[in-house]
Every structure is written in structure tokens, then in C-alpha cells.
N, C-alpha and C positions, 0 to 999 in steps of 0.2 A: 629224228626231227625234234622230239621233244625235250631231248640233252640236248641239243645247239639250241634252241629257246632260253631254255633255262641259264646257261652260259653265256647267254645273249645278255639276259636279265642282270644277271651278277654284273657286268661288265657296267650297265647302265648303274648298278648300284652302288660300283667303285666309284663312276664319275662324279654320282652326286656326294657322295662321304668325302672322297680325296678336296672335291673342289670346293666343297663347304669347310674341307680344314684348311684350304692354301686360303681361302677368303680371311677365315678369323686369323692364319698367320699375316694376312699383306694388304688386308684391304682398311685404307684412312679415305677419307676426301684430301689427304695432301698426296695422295701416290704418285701422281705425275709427277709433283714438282719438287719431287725430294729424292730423286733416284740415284745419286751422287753418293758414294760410301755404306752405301744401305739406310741413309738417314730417314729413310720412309717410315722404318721399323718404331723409331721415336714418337711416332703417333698413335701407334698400336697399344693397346694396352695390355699392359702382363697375361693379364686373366685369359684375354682372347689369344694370346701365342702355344697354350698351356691346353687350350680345347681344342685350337687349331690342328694341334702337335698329334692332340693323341686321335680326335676325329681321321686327320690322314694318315697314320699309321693302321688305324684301323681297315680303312677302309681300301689303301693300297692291295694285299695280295688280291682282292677280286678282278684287277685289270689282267689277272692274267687269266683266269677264268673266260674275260671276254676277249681275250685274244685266243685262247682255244674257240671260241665261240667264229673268230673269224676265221680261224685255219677249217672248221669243219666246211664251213660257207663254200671255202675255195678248194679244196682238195679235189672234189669231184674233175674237175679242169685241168689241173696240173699238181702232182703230190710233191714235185719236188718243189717247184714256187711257195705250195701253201705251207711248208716245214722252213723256208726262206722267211715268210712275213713273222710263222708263229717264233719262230725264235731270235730275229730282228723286235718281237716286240715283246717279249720274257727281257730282251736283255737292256732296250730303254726301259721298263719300268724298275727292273734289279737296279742300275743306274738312277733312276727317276723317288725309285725309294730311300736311296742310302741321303741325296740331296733334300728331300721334303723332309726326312726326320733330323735335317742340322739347322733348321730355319729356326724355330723357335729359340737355340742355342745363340745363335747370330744376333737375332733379335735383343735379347737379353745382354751381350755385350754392348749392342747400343745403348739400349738403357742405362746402361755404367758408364758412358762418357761422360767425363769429368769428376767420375768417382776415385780416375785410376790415373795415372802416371800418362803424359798423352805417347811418347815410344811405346809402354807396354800396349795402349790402346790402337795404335798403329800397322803395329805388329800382330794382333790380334787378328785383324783384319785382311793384311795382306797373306796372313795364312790358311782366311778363309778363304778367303778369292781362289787360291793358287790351289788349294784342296779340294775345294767344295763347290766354288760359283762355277768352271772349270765344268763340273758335269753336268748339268743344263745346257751347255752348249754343244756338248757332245750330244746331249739328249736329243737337241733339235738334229743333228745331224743325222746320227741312225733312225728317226722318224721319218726323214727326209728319202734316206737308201728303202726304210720298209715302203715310203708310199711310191716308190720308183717301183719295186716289184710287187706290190697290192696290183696295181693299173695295169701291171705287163700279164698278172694272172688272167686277168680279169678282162680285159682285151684278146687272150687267147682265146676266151670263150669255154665252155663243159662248165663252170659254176653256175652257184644258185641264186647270183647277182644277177641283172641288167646287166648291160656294159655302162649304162647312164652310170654305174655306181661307181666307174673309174675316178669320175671327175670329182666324186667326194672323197678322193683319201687324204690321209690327214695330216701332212704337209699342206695342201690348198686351202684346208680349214681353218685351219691353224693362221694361217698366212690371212684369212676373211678375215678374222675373230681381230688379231691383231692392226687390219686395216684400220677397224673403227677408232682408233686414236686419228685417223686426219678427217675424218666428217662427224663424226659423234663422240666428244670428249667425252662427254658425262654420261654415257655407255661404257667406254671405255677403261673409264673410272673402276668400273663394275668387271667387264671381262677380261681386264688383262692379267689381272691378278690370280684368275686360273682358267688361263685360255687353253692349256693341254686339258685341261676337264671337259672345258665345255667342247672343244673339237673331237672328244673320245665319246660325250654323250650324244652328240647329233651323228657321229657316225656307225656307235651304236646302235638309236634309234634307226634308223636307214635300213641297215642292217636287219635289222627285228620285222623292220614292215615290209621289207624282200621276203623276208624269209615266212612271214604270212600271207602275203599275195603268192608266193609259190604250194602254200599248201590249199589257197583256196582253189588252186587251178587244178590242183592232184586229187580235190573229192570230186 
């Protein structure tokens, strides 16, 4: 119990490092309105792409930590599901990593428009697309497959979840986080820009407080 605590912990300590470096990569007050070519990036300032970059690199390997943190959660239930989710979510963060450390890179090409030839700047772009934006979507995808078998582990029942805890996996979260762009802009403002963060700290959180309400029931 006290290794899945601590791995619990880690997980929550990715969320807030990774998601405070995707903020200093992506977050202006023009992010909404500048989504077109990555021109958002143009608001951001150097400095903050440069602390962005290295705060989420930093803090990336710990998500896997806490996704060991959720395979221990679930195994007791079913070992084959719970080695399904841990390695569905090893392989969106190895995915999730290689894309959070080209942002800052991206960024910085924006900032050279008009410096440069506008084909070479063109081309720049649709190479990052085709290489790089390309895996965030993938990423949402295998999020999507782990949170299909998080729910089916966990619905089976023998873990150290509730069942209540199905209906936060983090596809759904992710998908809430995301809603507030149609009732709350100026939230949105705020959580779009690292809605995988904050969907991985509230379900890590969750997580954490299962997994002490289960130990208070065991003294």
C-alpha cells in the first residue's frame, strides 16, 4: 500500500510539472482565437517556451510512475486488464513525450515568420503537422482504448476502486475539461492548454482518496 501511495503521489507530481510546462508552452489570452497554423504560439513569449520545454520534460517520466500507481489499484480484479491499461498508458505518455518536447521547437519557428522565405516557412510547418501534431491525436486515441479497459477492469469488480470510479476515466475527463470552451471561455482559456494534465491530476487525485478510504476501512 505504501508503494502505490507514493506512485500515486509521483503521478500527481507529473501532472502538476508537465501541466505547468504545457501552460508556459501554450498559454496567451489569444489562444482561442489564434488556433490556425499554431499562430497562438506568436503570443507566447520566448522565455516562457524555454521553461515550458524543460519544466515538461522534467516532469514527464513521473506519469509513468503513476500509471504503475494505477495498474497496482487494478490488478487485484483482473491482472490481465490491469497490464492492458499499464501499458496502453506507458505507451500514450512515450507518445505524449516525444510531442511535448517539439512544442517549444514549433514555437520558435513561429516566431521567425517573416524572418524567412514564406515556402521555407510553409514547409516548416506542414512537416510539423505531418510528424509531430499527428501524435496528440493518436494520443487522444490510445487514452480513449485505456479508458474503455480502466471501466471494464473496474466494472469487473476485485479492485481497490469503487465502481463509482469507472465514470472518471480519463477519456470522460478529458472530454469535461474540454467542454468548458462552450459555457466558460475564460476558464477555458486556462484549461485547454493542459487539459491531459489536469484530467490525469483529478484522476489521480481520486485515485489517492480510494486508495485511503480503503486503508481506513482495513485498520
Amino acid at each position: 500500500m505504501k508503494l502505490t501511495r507514493i506512485l500515486g503521489y509521483l503521478g500527481l507530481i507529473a501532472s502538476i510539472l508537465v501541466g505547468l510546462g504545457e501552460y508556459f508552452l501554450h498559454y496567451s489570452p489569444e489562444i482561442l482565437g489564434h488556433s490556425d497554423n499554431y499562430e497562438f504560439f506568436k503570443f507566447v513569449p520566448l522565455d516562457n517556451l524555454t521553461t515550458g520545454h524543460f519544466l515538461a520534460v522534467i516532469g514527464l517520466p513521473f506519469y509513468f510512475a503513476g500509471y504503475l500507481h494505477v495498474y497496482r489499484m487494478l490488478k487485484s480484479g483482473n491482472e490481465t486488464l490491469a497490464r492492458l491499461v499499464l501499458a496502453t498508458g506507458f505507451i500514450a505518455f512515450a507518445i505524449g513525450g516525444v510531442w511535448i518536447g517539439s512544442r517549444a521547437s514549433i514555437g520558435n519557428i513561429i516566431h521567425l515568420k517573416g524572418t524567412i522565405d514564406a515556402p521555407s516557412y510553409e514547409n516548416l510547418l506542414a512537416h510539423y503537422t505531418s510528424h509531430m501534431e499527428v501524435l496528440v491525436e493518436a494520443l487522444r486515441i490510445i487514452i480513449a482504448v485505456l479508458s474503455i479497459v480502466f471501466v471494464i477492469a473496474i466494472l469487473k469488480g476485485g479492485t481497490y476502486y469503487k465502481k463509482w470510479m469507472a465514470i472518471f476515466n480519463p477519456i470522460v475527463i478529458l472530454l469535461l475539461v474540454f467542454s468548458t470552451m462552450f459555457f466558460a471561455e475564460d476558464l477555458a482559456k486556462h484549461l485547454a492548454p493542459i487539459a491531459m494534465n489536469v484530467t490525469h491530476f483529478i484522476l489521480f487525485s481520486l485515485s489517492l482518496f480510494q486508495l485511503n478510504q480503503l486503508n481506513k476501512t482495513q485498520q
